[in-house]
N, C-alpha and C positions, 0 to 999 in steps of 0.2 A: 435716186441718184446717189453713187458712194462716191465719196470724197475723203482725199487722203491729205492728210499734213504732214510734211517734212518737218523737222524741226517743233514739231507738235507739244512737246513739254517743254519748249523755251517762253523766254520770257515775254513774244508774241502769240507765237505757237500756242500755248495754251488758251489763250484767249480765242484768236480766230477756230479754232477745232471745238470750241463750248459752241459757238457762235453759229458756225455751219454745221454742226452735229455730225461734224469727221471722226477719222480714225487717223492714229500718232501713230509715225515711222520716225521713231529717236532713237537713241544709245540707249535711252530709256528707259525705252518700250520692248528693247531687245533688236533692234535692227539697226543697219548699218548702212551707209549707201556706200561703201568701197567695200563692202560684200555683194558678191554677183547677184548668191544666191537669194541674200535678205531682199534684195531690188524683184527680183521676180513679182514679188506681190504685187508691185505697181500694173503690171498689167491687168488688174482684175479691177481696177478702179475707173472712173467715169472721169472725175476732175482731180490733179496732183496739184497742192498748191506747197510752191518747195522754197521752202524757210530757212531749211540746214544748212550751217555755212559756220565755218571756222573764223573767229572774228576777231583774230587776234593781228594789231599791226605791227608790230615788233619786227625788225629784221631775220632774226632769227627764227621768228615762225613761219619765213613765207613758203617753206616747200612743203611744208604741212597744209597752208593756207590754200595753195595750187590744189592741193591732191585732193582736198576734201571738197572745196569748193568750184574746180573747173569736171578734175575727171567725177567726181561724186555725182555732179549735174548730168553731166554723160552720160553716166551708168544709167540715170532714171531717166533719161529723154529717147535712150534706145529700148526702152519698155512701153513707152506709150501706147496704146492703141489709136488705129485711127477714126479721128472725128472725136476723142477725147481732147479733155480742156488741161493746161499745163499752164501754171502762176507762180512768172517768177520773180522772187523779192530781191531786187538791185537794189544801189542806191544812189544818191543824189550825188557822192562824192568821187563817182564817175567822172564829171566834169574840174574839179580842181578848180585852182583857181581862176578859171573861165568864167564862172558862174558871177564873179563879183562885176562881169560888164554890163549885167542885168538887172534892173529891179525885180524882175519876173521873170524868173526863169524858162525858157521854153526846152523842148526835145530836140532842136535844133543848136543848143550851146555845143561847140566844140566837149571831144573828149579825146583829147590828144597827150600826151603823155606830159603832166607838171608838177610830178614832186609823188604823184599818187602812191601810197602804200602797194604791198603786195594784194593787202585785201581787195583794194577798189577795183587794183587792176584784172584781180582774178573774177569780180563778178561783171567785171566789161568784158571781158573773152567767154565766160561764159553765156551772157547777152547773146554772142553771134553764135555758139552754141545750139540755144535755145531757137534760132530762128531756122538755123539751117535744116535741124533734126525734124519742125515742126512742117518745115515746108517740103522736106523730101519725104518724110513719112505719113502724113498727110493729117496731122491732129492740129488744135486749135491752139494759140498760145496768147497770152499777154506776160508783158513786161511791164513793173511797175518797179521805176525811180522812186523809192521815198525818202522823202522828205524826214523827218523828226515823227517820229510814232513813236508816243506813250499808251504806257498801260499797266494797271495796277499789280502790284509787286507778287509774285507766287514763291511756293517754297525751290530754294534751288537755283534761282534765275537771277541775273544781274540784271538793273535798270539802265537807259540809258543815263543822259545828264539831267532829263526833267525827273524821271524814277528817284532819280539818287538826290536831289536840291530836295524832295518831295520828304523822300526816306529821312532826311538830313535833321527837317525842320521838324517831323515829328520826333523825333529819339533826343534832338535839341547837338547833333552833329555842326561841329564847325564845318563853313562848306566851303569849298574853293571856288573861283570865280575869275574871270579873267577881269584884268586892271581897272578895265573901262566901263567893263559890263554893259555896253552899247552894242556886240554882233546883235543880228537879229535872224530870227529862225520860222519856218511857221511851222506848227503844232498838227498835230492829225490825231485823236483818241482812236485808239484799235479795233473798238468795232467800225470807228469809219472807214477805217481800212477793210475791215473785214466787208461791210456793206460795198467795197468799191469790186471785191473782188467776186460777190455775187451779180453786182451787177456786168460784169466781162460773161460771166456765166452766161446770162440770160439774155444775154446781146447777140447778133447776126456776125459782128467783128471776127472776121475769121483769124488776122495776128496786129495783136496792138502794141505800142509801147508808149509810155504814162509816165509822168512827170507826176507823183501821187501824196499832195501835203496839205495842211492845210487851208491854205491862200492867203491873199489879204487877211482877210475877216478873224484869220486863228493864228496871226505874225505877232511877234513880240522882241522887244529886245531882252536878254540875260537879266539884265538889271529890270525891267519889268514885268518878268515872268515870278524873278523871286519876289515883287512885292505881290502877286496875284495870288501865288501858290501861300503869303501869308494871308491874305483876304480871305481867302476862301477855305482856311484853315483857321485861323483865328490862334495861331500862333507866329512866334519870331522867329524867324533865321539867325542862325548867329556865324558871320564870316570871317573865314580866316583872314583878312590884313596882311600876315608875312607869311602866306603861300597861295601869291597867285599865281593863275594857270594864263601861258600864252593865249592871245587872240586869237578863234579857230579859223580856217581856211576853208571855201572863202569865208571871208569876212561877215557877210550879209547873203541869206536865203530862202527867198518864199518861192514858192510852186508857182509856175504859168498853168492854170486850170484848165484851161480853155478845149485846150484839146479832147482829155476826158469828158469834160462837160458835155461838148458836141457829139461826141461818138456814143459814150455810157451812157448822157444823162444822168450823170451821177454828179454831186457835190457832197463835202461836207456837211452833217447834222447835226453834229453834237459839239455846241462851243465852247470856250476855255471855260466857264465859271461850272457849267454842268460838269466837262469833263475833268478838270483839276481837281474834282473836290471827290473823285472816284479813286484820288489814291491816298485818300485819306481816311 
């Protein structure tokens, strides 16, 4: 089976593509997905798991944000073949602030327009995208909302916020934190992602979409997560005091499992103390 990564030398990307023994479609690698031509190769591929995505929320990036992330998706979902498999990485902040009416979030939270960046809103459009292309051309698809996926730092790549609290505590970086540091988030290590994404593979699920974090078991609050990542490091944090970072929006988010669970049979395997202590 060949399998292709999008996004392949990013700061997931490289991990899931060691993981599934893929091949990288990046800047790169030499390829482009707003080149026609560079896109052709997708059709020689069995499973696209497409990661590329311009992830800047600034205003002024958003027509950049559109182009690379809705029609870029395009480009690669009118190459599919059919009965091939196509994995696409959304994310949780689809929902906005909707999400905080939930302890547990389900696939069924509104995603209606509240405040959203250009980025969230460009991988919601490209969501219907993905489903349209997959059911008129006749290939497999899943969609997976994630949650907060960490995973160990490579050359090149920026980390999310656990990367970075992670990168922080070892070089002995002041870090920022919001006030309260009580949001709470739940965690996913990258091969668990990566394992969720073989399991869609090797599943009957002709088109899925996935709420993917995670769960209870790997939630934490900010202010818990920096004392874990000191545990399991055996070094101090040291915070900055006069530069906090606003409360993120929503507020509070763990993954409703249930659904994956049921269809993939997949969970989570790899816990905070195992995985935390991989980025160090």
């Amino acid at each position: 089976m060949k399998i292709l990564v999008t996004g392949g030398s990013g700061y997931l990307g490289t991990h899931v593509r060691k993981y599934l023994d893929a091949d990288d479609f990046s800047r790169r690698s030499g390829f482009d997905l707003l080149d026609l031509q560079n896109v052709q190769i997708v059709e020689e591929y069995d499973v696209v798991i497409h990661l590329a995505a311009h992830l800047d929320k600034s205003p002024e990036a958003a027509n950049e944000v559109f182009l690379t992330n809705v029609e870029g998706t395009v480009n690669a979902l009118k190459k599919m073949r059919k009965d091939s498999v196509f994995i696409y990485a959304s994310t949780k902040d689809v929902y906005g602030r909707f999400a905080d009416n939930y302890d547990l979030v389900p696939e069924s939270c509104q995603t209606l327009y509240s405040g959203q960046t250009a980025l969230e809103w460009s991988k919601l459009i490209a969501e219907r995208y993905v489903e349209y292309y997959a059911n008129q051309n006749g290939f497999r698809s899943c969609i997976f909302r994630l949650s907060t996926v960490y995973a160990p730092l490579t050359a090149g790549n920026s980390p999310n916020f656990v990367g970075y609290y992670a990168d922080a505590i070892n070089t002995g970086e002041r870090i920022r934190v919001s006030a309260n540091r009580k949001p709470k988030r739940d965690l996913l290590h990258v091969d668990d992602f990566a394992s969720a994404c073989q399991a869609f593979i090797d599943s009957v699920i002709r088109h899925g979409l996935y709420n993917l974090g995670g769960g209870t078991e790997n939630a934490l609050s900010l202010g818990d997560l920096m004392a874990k990542l000191e545990e399991v490091s055996g070094l101090q944090a040291v915070i900055d005091r006069e530069a906090m970072m606003p409360d993120p929006v929503p507020h509070n988010y763990i993954s409703d499992l249930t659904l994956i669970t049921q269809e993939l049979e997949w969970k989570p395997t790899i816990g905070l103390d195992e995985g935390l202590k991989t980025l160090f």
